[in-house]
Each structure stands twice: as structure tokens, then as C-alpha cells.
N, C-alpha and C positions, 0 to 999 in steps of 0.2 A: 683192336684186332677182332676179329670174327671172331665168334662161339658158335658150335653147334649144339644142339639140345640131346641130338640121339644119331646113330651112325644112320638112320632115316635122313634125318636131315642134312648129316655132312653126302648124306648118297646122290640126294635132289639137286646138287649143286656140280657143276663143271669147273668155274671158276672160286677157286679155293680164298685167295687172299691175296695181299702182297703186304710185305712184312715193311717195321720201320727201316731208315736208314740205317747201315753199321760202318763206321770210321775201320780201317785195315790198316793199323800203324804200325810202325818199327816191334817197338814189345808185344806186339801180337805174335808177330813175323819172328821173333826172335823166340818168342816162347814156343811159336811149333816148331821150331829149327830146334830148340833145347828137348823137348818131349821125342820129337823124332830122329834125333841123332842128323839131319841133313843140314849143315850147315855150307852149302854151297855160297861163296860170294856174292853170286847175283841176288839171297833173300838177306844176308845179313852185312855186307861191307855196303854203307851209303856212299863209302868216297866212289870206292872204288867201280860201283856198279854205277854212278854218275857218270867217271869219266869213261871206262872203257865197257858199261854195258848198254846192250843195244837199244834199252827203255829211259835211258837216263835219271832211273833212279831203283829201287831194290823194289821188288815184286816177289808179293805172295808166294808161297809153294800153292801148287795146283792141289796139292791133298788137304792144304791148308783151305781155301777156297769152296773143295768140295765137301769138306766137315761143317764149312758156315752155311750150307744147306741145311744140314741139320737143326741150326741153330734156327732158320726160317722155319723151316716146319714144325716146331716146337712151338711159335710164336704164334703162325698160323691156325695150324689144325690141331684145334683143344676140342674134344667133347664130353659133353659134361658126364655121359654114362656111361663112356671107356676106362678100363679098369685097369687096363695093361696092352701096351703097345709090341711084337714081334717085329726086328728088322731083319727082313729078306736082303737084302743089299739091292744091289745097283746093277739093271739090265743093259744100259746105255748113259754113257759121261762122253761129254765133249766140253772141252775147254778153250773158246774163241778168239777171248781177250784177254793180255797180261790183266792183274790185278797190280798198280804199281802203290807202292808205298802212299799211303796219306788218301787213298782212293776212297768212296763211300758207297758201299754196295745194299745192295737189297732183293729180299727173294722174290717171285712171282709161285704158285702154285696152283696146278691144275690139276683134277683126278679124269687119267684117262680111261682108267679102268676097272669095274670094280666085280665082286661076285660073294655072296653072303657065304658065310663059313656055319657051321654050329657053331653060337654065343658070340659071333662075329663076323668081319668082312675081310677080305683080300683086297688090296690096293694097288694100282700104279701109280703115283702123283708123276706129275714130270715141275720140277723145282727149276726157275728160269733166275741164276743169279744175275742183277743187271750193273750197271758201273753207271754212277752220275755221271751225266754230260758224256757217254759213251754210246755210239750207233749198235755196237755188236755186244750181245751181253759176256760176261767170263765166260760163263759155264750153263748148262743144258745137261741135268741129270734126272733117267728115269729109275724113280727108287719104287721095289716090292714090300709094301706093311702089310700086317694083321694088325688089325684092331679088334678086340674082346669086349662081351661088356658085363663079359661072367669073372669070377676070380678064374685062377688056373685052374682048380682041383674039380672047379663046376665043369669046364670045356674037355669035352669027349669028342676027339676028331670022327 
């Protein structure tokens, strides 16, 4: 995975990373169905979302999906002199292709936007989850960070 040295360096860059593979199996799927109370059949019945759903087999929650973004950007965008990371959330999410069971996804990320803060920058990345052997990727989310490279008690808005 990339490292950056200093929010300079992660600045000088457009193309952020792309992260390793990640497997999306059942006990994933079942553990964010558990954590978020959604247990709709189509993420957690295999029979059932085989025979009578329209992917033929159980797929991701979309929230689930858009959390392993985070998980790419973790992987991706490390810098060595950030101290503490702010998450502004999310300006734009689209979600293009199911994520089905057994699926192996991985992120792309780009910074489309940036502007220096006091002891830090303001970010847009836009995080492109992709699906193996898949034309259209899941999901297309542009997320707002601060990154710091002061402690907190240093940074004076």
C-alpha cells in the first residue's frame, strides 16, 4: 500500500491507491445484518435468495458495501505525520452493482479536492469500490475528511 510522508505529499497526488482484494461472504453479510438489526432475506437466507431472488444468491447490504469503503481508505491513505483524522461524511454515494455473496471487491481512490486548514487539510476523496470480473463497479462514494497533523488541543480553527 502507498504511504505518504506528509499531507504535502498525499496533496501532490490525484491518484490515491487501490486497495488489496476483500472476499464479501456470508458471516460478513450476516454480521452487518446482526450489528444493524436488517435482516432482510435477500442478505441473509442463501436458499431462499437463490431460488426466489433476482441475483441468485444473497448480496451485501448497500450500507454494508459503503462501510468497506472505509475500510479501503484506511488501507490506502496512511500519512505518516497525521495525527488524527475528522469524518465529514459523504456528499454523493451511488450504488451500481449488487455485491453478491462470495464476491471480491476492492477500493480505488482519488482526491478530488483539497484546501489546507490550520494544522491540516480538507478533503474530498471519491472511493470507487470495484467487484472482480465485474464491468460496473458497486459503489461511487465521495467522502469529506480533515486530516490534522497537530494534536487537537494544538489546532485553532
Amino acid at each position: 500500500m502507498p504511504r505518504f510522508s506528509s499531507l504535502d505529499d498525499l496533496l501532490g497526488h490525484d491518484e490515491l491507491g487501490v486497495s488489496d482484494w476483500l472476499v464479501v461472504d456470508q458471516d460478513r453479510i450476516d454480521g452487518f445484518a446482526h450489528i444493524t438489526g436488517d435482516h432482510q432475506w435477500i442478505h441473509t437466507d442463501p436458499e431462499r435468495a437463490r431460488t426466489d431472488g433476482p441475483f441468485g444468491a444473497t448480496i451485501a447490504h448497500g450500507a454494508l458495501t459503503l462501510s468497506l469503503c472505509m475500510t479501503f481508505l484506511t488501507d490506502i491513505v496512511q500519512v505518516d505525520t497525521v495525527t488524527f483524522v475528522v469524518n465529514g461524511g459523504f456528499d454523493r454515494v451511488r450504488f451500481h452493482t449488487p455485491v453478491r455473496c462470495g464476491a471480491r471487491l476492492r477500493g480505488k481512490i482519488r482526491l478530488l479536492e483539497s484546501r489546507r486548514l490550520p494544522g491540516g487539510a480538507r478533503l474530498i476523496l471519491r472511493t470507487t469500490a470495484e467487484i472482480a470480473g465485474e464491468r460496473r463497479p458497486a459503489c461511487v462514494a465521495d467522502q469529506i475528511l480533515a486530516l490534522y497533523e497537530q494534536t487537537p488541543d494544538q489546532v485553532r480553527p
